[in-house]
N, CA and C atoms as a LAMMPS dump frame, in Angstrom:
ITEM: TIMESTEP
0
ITEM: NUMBER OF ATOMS
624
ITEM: BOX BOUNDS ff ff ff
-5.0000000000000000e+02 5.0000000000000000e+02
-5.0000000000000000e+02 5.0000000000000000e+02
-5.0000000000000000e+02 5.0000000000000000e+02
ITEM: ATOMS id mol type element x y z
1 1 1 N 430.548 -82.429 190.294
2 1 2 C 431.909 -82.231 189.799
3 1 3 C 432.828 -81.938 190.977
4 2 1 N 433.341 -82.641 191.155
5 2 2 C 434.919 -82.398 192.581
6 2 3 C 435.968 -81.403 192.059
7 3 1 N 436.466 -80.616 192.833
8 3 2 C 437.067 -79.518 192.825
9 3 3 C 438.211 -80.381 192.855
10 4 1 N 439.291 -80.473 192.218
11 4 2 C 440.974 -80.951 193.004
12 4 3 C 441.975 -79.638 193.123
13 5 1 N 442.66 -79.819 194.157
14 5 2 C 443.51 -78.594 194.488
15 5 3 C 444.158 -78.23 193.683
16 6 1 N 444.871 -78.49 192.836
17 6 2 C 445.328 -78.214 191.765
18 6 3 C 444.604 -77.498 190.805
19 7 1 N 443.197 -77.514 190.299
20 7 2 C 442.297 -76.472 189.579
21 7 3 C 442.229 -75.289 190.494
22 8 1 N 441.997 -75.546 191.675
23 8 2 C 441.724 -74.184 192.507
24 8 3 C 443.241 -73.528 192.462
25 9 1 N 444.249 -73.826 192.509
26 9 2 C 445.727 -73.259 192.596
27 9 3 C 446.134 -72.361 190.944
28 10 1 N 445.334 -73.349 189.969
29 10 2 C 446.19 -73.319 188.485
30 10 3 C 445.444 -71.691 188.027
31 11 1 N 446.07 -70.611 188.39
32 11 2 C 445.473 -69.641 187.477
33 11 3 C 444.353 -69.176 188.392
34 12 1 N 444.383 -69.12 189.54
35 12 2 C 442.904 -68.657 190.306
36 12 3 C 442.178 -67.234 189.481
37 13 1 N 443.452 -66.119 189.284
38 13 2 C 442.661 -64.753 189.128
39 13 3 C 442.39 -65.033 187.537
40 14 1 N 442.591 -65.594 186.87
41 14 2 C 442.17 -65.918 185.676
42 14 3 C 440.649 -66.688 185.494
43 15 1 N 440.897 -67.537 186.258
44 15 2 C 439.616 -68.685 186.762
45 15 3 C 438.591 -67.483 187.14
46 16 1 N 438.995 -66.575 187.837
47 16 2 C 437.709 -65.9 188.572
48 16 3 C 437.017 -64.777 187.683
49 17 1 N 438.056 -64.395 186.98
50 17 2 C 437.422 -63.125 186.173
51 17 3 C 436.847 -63.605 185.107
52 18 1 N 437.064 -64.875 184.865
53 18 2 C 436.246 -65.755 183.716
54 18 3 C 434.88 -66.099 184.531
55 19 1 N 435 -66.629 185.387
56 19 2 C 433.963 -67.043 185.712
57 19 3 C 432.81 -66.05 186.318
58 20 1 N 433.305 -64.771 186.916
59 20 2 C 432.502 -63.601 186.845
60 20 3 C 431.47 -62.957 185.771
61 21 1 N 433.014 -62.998 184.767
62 21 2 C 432.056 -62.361 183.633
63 21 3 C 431.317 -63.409 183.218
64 22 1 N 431.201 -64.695 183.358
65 22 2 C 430.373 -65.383 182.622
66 22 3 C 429.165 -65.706 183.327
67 23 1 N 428.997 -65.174 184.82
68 23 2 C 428.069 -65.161 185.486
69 23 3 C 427.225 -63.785 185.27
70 24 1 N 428.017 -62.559 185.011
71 24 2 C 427.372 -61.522 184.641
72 24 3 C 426.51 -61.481 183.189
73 25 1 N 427.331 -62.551 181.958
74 25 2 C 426.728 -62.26 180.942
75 25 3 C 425.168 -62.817 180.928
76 26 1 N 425.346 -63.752 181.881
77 26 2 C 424.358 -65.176 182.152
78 26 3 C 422.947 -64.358 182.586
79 27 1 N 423.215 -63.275 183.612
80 27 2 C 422.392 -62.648 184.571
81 27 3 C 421.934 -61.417 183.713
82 28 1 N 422.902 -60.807 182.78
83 28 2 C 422.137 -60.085 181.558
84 28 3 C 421.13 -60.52 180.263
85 29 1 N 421.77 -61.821 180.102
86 29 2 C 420.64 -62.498 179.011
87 29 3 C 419.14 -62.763 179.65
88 30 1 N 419.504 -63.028 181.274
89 30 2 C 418.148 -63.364 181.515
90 30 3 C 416.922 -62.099 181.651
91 31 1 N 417.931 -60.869 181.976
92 31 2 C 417.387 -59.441 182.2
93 31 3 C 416.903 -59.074 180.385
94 32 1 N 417.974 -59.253 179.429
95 32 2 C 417.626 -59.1 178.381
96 32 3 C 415.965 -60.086 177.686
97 33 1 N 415.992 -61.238 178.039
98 33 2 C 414.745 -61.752 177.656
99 33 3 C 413.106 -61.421 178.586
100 34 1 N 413.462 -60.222 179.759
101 34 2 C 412.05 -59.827 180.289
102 34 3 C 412.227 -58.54 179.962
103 35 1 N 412.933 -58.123 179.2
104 35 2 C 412.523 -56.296 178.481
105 35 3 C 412.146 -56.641 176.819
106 36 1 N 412.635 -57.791 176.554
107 36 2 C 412.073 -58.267 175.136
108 36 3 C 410.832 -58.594 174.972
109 37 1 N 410.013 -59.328 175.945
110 37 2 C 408.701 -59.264 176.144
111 37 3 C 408.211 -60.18 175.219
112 38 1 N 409.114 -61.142 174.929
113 38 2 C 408.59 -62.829 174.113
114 38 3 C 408.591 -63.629 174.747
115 39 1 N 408.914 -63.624 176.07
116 39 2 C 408.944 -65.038 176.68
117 39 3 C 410.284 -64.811 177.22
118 40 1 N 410.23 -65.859 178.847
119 40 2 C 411.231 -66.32 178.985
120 40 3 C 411.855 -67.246 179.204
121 41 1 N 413.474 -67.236 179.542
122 41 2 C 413.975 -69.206 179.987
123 41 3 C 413.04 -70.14 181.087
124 42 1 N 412.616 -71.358 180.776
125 42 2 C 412.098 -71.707 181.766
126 42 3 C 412.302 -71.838 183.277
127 43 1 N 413.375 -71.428 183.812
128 43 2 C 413.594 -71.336 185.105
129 43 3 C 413.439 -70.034 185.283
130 44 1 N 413.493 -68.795 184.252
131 44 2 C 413.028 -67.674 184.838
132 44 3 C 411.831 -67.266 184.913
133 45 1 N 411.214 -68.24 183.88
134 45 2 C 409.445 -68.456 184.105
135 45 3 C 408.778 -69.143 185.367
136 46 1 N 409.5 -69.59 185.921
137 46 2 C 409.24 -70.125 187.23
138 46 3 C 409.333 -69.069 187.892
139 47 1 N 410.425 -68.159 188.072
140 47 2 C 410.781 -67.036 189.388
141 47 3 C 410.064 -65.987 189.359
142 48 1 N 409.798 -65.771 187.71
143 48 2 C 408.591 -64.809 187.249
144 48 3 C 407.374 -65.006 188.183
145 49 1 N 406.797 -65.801 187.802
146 49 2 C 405.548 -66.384 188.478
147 49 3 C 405.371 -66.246 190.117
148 50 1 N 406.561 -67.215 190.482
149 50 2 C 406.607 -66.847 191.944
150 50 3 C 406.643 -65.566 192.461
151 51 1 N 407.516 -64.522 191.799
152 51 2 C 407.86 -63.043 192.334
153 51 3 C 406.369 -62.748 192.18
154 52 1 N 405.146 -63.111 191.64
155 52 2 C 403.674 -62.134 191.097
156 52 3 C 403.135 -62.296 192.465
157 53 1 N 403.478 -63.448 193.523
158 53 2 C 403.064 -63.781 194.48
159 53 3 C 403.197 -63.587 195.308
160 54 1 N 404.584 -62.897 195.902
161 54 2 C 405.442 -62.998 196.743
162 54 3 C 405.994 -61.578 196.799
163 55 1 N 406.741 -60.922 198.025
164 55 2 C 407.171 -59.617 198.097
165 55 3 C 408.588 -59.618 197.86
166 56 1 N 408.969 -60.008 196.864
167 56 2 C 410.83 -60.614 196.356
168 56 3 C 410.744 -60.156 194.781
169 57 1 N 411.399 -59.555 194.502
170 57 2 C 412.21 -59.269 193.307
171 57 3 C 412.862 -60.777 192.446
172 58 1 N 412.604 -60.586 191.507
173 58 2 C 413.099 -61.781 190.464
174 58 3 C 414.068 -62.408 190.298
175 59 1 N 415.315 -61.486 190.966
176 59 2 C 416.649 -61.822 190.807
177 59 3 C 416.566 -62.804 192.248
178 60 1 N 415.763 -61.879 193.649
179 60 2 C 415.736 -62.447 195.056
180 60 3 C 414.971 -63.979 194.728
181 61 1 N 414.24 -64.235 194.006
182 61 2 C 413.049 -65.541 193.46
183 61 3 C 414.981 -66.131 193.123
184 62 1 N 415.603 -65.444 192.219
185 62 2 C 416.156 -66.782 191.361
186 62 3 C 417.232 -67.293 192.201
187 63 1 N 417.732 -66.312 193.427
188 63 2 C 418.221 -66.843 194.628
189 63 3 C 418.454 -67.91 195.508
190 64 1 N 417.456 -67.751 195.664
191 64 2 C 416.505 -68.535 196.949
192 64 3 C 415.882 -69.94 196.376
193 65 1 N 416 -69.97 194.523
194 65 2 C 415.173 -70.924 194.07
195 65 3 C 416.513 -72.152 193.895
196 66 1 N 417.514 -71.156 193.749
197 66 2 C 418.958 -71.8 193.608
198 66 3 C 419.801 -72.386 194.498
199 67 1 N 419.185 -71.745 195.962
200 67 2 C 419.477 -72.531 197.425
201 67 3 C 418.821 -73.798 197.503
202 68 1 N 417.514 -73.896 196.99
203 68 2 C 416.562 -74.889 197.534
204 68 3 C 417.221 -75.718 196.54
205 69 1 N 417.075 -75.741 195.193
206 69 2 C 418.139 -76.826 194.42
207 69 3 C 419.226 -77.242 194.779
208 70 1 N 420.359 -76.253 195.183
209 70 2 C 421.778 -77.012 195.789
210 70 3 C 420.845 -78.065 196.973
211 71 1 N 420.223 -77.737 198.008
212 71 2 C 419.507 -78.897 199.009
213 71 3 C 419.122 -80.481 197.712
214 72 1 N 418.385 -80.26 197.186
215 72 2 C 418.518 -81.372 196.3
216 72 3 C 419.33 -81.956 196.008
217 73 1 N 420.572 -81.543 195.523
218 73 2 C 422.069 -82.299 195.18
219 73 3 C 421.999 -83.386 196.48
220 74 1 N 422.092 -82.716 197.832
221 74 2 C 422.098 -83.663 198.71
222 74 3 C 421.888 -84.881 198.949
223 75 1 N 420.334 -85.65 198.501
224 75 2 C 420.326 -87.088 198.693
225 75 3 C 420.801 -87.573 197.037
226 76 1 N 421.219 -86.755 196.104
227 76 2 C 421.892 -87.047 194.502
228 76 3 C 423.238 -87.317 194.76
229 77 1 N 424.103 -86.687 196.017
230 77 2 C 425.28 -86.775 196.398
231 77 3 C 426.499 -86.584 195.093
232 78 1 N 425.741 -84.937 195.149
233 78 2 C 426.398 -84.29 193.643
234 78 3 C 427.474 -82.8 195.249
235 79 1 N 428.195 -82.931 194.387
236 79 2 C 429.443 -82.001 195.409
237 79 3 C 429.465 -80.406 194.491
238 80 1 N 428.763 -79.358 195.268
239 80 2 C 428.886 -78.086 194.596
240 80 3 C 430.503 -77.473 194.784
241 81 1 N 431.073 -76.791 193.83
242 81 2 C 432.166 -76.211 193.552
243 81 3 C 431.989 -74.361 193.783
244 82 1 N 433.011 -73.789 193.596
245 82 2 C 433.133 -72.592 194.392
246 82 3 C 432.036 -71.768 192.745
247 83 1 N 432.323 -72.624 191.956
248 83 2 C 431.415 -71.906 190.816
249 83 3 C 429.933 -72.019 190.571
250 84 1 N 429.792 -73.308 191.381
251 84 2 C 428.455 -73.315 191.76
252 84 3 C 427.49 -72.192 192.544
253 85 1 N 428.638 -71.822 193.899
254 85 2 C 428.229 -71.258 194.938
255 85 3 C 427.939 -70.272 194.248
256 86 1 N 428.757 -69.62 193.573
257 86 2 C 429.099 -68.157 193.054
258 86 3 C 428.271 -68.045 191.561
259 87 1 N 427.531 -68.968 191.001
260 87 2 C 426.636 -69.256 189.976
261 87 3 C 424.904 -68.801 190.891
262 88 1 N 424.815 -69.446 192.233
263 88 2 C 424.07 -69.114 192.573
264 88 3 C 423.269 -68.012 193.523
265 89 1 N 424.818 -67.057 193.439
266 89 2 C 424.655 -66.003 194.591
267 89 3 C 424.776 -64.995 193.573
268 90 1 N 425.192 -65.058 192.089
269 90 2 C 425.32 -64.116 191.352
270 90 3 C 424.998 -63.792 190.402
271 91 1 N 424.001 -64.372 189.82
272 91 2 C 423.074 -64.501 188.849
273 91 3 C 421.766 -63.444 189.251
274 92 1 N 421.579 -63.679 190.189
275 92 2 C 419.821 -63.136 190.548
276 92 3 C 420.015 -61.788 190.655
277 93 1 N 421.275 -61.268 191.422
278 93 2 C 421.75 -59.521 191.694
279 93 3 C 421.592 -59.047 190.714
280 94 1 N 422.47 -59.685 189.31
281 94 2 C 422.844 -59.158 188.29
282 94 3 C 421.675 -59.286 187.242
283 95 1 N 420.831 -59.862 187.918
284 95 2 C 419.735 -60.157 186.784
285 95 3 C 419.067 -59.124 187.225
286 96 1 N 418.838 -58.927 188.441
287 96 2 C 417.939 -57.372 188.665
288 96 3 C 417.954 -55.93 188.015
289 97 1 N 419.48 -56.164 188.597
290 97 2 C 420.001 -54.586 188.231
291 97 3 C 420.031 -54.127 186.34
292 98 1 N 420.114 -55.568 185.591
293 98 2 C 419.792 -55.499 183.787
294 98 3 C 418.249 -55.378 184.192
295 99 1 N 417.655 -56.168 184.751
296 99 2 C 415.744 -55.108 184.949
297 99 3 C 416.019 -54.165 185.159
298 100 1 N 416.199 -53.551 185.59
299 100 2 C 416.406 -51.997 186.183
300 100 3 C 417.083 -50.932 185.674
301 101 1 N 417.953 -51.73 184.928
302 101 2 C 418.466 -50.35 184.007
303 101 3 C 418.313 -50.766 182.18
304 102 1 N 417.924 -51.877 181.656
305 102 2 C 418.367 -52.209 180.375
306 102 3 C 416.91 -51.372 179.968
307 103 1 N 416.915 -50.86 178.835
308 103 2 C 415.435 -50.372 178.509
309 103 3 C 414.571 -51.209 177.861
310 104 1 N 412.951 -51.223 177.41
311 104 2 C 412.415 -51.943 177.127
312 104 3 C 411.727 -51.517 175.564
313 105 1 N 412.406 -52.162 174.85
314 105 2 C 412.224 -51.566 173.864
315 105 3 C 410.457 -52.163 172.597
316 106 1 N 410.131 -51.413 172.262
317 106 2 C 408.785 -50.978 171.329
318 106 3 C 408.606 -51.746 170.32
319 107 1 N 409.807 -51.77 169.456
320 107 2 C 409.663 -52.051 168.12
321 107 3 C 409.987 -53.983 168.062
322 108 1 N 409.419 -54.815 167.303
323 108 2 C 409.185 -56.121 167.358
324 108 3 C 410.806 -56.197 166.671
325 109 1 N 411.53 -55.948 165.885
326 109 2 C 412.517 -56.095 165.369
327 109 3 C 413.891 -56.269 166.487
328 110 1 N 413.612 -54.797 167.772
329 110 2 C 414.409 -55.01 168.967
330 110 3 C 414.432 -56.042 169.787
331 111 1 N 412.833 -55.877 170.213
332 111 2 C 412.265 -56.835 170.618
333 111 3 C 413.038 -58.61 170.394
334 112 1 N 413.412 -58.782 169.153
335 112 2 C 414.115 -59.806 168.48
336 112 3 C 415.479 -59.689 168.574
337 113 1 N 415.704 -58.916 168.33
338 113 2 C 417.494 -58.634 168.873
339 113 3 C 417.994 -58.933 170.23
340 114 1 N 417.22 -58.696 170.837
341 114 2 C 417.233 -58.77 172.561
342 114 3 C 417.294 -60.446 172.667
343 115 1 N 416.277 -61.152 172.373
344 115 2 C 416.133 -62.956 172.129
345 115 3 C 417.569 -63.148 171.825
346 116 1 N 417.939 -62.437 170.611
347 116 2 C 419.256 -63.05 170.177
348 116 3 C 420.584 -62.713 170.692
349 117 1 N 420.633 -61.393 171.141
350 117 2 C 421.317 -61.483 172.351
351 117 3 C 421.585 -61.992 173.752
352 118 1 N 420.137 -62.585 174.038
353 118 2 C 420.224 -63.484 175.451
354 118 3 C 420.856 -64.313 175.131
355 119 1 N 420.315 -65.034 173.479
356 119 2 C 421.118 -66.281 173.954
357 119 3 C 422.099 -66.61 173.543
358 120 1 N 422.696 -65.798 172.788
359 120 2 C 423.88 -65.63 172.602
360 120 3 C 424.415 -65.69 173.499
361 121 1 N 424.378 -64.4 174.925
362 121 2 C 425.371 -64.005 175.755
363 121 3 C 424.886 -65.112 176.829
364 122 1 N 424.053 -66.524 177.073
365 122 2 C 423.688 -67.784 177.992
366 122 3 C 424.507 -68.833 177.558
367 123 1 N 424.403 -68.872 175.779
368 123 2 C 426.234 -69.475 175.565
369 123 3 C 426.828 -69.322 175.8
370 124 1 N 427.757 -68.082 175.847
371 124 2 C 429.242 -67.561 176.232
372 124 3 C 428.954 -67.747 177.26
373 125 1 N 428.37 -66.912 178.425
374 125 2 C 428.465 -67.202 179.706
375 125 3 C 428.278 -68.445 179.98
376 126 1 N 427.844 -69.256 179.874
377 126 2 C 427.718 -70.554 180.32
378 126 3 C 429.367 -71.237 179.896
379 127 1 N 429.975 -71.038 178.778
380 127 2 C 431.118 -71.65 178.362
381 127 3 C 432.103 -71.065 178.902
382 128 1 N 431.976 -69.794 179.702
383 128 2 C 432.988 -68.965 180.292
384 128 3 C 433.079 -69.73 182.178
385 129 1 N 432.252 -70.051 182.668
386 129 2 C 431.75 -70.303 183.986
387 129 3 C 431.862 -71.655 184.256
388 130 1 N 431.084 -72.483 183.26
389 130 2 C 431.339 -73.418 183.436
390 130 3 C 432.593 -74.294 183.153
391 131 1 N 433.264 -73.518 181.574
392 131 2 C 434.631 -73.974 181.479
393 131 3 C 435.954 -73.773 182.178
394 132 1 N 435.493 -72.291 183.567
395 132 2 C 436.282 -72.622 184.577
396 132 3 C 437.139 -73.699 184.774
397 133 1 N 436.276 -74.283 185.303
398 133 2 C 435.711 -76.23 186.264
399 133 3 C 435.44 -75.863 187.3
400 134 1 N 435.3 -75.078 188.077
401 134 2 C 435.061 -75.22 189.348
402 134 3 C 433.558 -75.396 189.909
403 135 1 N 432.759 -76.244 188.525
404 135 2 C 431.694 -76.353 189.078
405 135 3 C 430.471 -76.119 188.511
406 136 1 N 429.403 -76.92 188.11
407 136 2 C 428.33 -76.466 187.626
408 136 3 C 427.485 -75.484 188.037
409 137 1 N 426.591 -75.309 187.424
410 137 2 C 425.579 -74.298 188.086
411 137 3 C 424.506 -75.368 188.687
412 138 1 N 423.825 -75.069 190.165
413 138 2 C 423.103 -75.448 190.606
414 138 3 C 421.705 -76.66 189.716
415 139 1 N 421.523 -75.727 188.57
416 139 2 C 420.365 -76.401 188.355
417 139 3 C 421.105 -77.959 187.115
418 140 1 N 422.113 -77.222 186.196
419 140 2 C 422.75 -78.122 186.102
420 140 3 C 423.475 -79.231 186.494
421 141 1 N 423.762 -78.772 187.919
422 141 2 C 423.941 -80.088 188.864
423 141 3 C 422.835 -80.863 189.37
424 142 1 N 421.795 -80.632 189.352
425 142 2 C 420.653 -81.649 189.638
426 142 3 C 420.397 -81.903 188.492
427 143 1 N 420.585 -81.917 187.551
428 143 2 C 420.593 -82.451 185.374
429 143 3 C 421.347 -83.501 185.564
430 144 1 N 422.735 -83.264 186.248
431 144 2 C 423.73 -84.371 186.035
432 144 3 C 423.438 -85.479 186.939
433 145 1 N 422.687 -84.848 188.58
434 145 2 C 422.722 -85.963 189.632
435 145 3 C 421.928 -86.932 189.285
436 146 1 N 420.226 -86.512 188.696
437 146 2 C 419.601 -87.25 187.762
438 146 3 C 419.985 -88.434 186.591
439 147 1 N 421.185 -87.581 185.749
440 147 2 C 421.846 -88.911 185.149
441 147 3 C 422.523 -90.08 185.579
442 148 1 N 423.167 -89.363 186.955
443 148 2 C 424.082 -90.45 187.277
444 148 3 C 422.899 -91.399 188.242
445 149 1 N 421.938 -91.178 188.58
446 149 2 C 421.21 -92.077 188.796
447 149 3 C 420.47 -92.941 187.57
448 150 1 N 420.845 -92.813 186.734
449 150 2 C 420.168 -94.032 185.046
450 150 3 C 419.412 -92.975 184.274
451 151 1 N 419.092 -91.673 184.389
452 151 2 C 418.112 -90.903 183.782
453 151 3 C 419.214 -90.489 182.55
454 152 1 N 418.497 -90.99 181.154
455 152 2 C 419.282 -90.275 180.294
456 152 3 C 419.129 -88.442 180.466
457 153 1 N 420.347 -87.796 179.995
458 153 2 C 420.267 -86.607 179.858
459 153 3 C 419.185 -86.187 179.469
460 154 1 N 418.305 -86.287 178.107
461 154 2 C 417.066 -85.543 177.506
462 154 3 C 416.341 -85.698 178.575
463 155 1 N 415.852 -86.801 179.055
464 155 2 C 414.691 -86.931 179.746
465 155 3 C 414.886 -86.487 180.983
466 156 1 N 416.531 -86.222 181.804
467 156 2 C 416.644 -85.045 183.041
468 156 3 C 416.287 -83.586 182.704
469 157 1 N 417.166 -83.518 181.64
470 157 2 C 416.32 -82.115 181.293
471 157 3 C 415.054 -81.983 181.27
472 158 1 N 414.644 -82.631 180.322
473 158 2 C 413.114 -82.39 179.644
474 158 3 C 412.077 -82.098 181.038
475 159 1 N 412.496 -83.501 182.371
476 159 2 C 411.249 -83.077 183.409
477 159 3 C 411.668 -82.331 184.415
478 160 1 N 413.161 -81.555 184.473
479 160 2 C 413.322 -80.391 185.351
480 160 3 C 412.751 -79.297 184.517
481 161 1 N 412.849 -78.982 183.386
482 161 2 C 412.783 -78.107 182.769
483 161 3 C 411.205 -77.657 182.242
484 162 1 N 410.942 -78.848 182.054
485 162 2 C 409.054 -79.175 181.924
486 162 3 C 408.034 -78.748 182.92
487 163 1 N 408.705 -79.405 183.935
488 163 2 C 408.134 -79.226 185.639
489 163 3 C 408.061 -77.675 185.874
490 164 1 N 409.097 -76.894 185.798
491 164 2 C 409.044 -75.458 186.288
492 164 3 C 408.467 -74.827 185.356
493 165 1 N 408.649 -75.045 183.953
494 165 2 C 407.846 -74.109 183.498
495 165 3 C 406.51 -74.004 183.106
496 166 1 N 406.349 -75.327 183.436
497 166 2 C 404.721 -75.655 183.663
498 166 3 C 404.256 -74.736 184.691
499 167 1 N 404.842 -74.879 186.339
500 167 2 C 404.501 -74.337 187.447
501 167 3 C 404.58 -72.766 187.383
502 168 1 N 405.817 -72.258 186.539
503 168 2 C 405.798 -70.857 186.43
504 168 3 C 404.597 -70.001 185.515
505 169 1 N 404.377 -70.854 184.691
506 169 2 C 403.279 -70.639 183.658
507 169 3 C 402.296 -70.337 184.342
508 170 1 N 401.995 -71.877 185.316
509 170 2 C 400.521 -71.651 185.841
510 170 3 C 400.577 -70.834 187.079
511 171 1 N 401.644 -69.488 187.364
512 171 2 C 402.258 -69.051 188.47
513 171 3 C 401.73 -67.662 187.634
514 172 1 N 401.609 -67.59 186.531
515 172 2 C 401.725 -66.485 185.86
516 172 3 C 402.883 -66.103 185.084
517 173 1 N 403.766 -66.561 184.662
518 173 2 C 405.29 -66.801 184.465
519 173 3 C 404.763 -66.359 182.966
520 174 1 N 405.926 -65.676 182.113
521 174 2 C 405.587 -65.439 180.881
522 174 3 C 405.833 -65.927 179.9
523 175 1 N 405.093 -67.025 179.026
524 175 2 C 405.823 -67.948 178.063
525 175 3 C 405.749 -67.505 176.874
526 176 1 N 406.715 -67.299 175.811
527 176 2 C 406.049 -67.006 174.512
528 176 3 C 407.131 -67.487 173.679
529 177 1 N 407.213 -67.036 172.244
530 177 2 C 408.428 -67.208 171.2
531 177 3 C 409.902 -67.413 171.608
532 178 1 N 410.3 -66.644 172.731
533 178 2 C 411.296 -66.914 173.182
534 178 3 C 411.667 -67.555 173.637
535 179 1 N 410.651 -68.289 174.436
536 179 2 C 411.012 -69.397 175.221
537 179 3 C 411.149 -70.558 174.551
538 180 1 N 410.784 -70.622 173.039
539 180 2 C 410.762 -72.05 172.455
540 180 3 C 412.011 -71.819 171.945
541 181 1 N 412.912 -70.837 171.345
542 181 2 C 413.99 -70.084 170.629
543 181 3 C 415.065 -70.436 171.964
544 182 1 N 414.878 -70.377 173.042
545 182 2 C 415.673 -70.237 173.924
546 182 3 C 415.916 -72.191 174.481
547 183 1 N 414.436 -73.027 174.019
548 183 2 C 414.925 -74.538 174.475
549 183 3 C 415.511 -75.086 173.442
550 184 1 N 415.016 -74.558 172.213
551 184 2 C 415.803 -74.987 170.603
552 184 3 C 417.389 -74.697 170.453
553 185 1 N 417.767 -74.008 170.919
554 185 2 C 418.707 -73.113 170.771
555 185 3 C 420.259 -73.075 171.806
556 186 1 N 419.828 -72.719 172.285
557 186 2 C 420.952 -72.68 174.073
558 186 3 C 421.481 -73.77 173.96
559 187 1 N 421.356 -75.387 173.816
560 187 2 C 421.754 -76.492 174.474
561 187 3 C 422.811 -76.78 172.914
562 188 1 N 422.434 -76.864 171.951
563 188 2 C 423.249 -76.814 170.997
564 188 3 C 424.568 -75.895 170.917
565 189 1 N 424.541 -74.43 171.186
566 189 2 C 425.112 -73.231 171.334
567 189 3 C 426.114 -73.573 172.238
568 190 1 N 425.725 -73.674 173.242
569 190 2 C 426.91 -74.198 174.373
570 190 3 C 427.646 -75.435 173.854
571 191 1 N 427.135 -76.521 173.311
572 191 2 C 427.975 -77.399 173.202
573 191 3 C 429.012 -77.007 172.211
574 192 1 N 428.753 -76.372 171.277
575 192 2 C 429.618 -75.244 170.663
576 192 3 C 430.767 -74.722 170.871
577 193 1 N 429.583 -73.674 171.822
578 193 2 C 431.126 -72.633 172.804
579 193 3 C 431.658 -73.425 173.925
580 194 1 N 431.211 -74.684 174.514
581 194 2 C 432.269 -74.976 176.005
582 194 3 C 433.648 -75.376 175.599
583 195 1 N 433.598 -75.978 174.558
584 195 2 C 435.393 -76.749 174.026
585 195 3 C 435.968 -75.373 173.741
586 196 1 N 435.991 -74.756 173.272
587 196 2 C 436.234 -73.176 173.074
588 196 3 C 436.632 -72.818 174.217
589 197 1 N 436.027 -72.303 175.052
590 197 2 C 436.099 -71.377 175.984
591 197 3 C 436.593 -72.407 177.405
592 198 1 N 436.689 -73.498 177.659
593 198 2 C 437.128 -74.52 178.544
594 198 3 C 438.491 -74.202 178.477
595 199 1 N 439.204 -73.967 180.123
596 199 2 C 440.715 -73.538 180.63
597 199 3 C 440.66 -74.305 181.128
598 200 1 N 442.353 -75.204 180.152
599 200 2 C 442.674 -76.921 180.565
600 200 3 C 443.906 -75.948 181.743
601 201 1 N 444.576 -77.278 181.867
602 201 2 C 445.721 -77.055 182.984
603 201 3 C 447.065 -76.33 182.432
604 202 1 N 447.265 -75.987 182.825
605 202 2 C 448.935 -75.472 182.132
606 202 3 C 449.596 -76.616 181.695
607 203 1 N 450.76 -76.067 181.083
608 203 2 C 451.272 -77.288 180.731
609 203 3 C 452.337 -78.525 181.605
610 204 1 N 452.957 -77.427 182.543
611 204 2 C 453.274 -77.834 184.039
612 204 3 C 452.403 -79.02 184.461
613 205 1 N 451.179 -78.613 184.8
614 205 2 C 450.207 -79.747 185.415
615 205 3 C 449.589 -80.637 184.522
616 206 1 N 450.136 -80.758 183.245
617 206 2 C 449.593 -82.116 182.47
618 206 3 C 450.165 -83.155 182.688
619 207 1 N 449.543 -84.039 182.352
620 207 2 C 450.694 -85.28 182.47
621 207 3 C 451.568 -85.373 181.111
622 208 1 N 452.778 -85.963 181.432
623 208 2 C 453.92 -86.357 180.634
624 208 3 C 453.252 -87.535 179.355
């Protein structure tokens, strides 16, 4: 997705505090689905796995896993946006610090509330961040670079999404109820909330 000067000009402190909070809600749902203890998103089942291995914290895994993907865009000749950058430097912090302080709750009923709050708050945030424009999130930009090379959408998803959580699985990564609730679920939800929550141009910068 190309940035034009005009999105970066139209409303910046508006653009940013949207796109913050929708990076924070993003980085709490994912904290919310490892104190729920059903499973998690498949890319955090990947970082899961890796962190069992490695002397890095989960949020530091989802980091570093999000650098090596923007490198991919590269021979896809997909162009990251300032929401990209900031999708991938701010997700993993904020995903820690919800480990670290959200509690882990006992009862299977919470337990379930928590699911439905992740993905609840992976819609909004996702429709808050991404409806910026300034940019997909990393892993979503290798979804799209994939298409624009002939790969229908399902089947980009299906083998980014297949691939890691296969590897996180067999990493030790934690798969369960949630994680099927969370591939059923999320991709519908967003398509939902992005027309919603998507900040067009003023009316200044439309065309006549």
């Amino acid at each position: 997705m190309e940035l034009s000067r005009s999105r970066l000009a139209d409303r910046p402190v508006v653009r940013s505090l949207r796109l913050l909070v929708g990076l924070v809600l993003f980085g709490l749902a994912l904290a919310l689905l490892v104190h729920g203890g059903l499973g998690l998103d498949p890319w955090t089942v990947f970082s899961f796995g890796v962190s069992r291995h490695v002397t890095l914290t989960l949020g530091e895994v989802t980091v570093i896993s999000s650098v090596v993907v923007l490198l991919l865009w590269i021979p896809l000749r997909q162009r990251p946006g300032l929401g990209t950058v900031a999708n991938a430097l701010v997700v993993g912090p904020v995903l820690d610090l919800g480990v670290a302080w959200l509690p882990t709750p006992d009862a299977l009923a919470l337990q379930v509330l928590f699911v439905v709050l992740a993905v609840a708050f992976v819609a909004v945030g996702t429709g808050l961040y991404v409806g910026v424009g300034w940019g997909p999130g990393p892993r979503d930009g290798l979804m799209t670079g994939l298409v624009r090379l002939g790969l229908p959408l399902y089947l980009a998803r299906t083998l980014i999404e297949g691939t890691v959580l296969l590897i996180g699985w067999l990493l030790g990564g934690t798969v369960g109820l949630a994680t099927v609730v969370y591939a059923l679920a999320v991709g519908p939800l967003v398509g939902r909330v992005l027309p919603r929550l998507t900040l067009g141009p003023t009316r200044r910068d439309r065309p006549a």
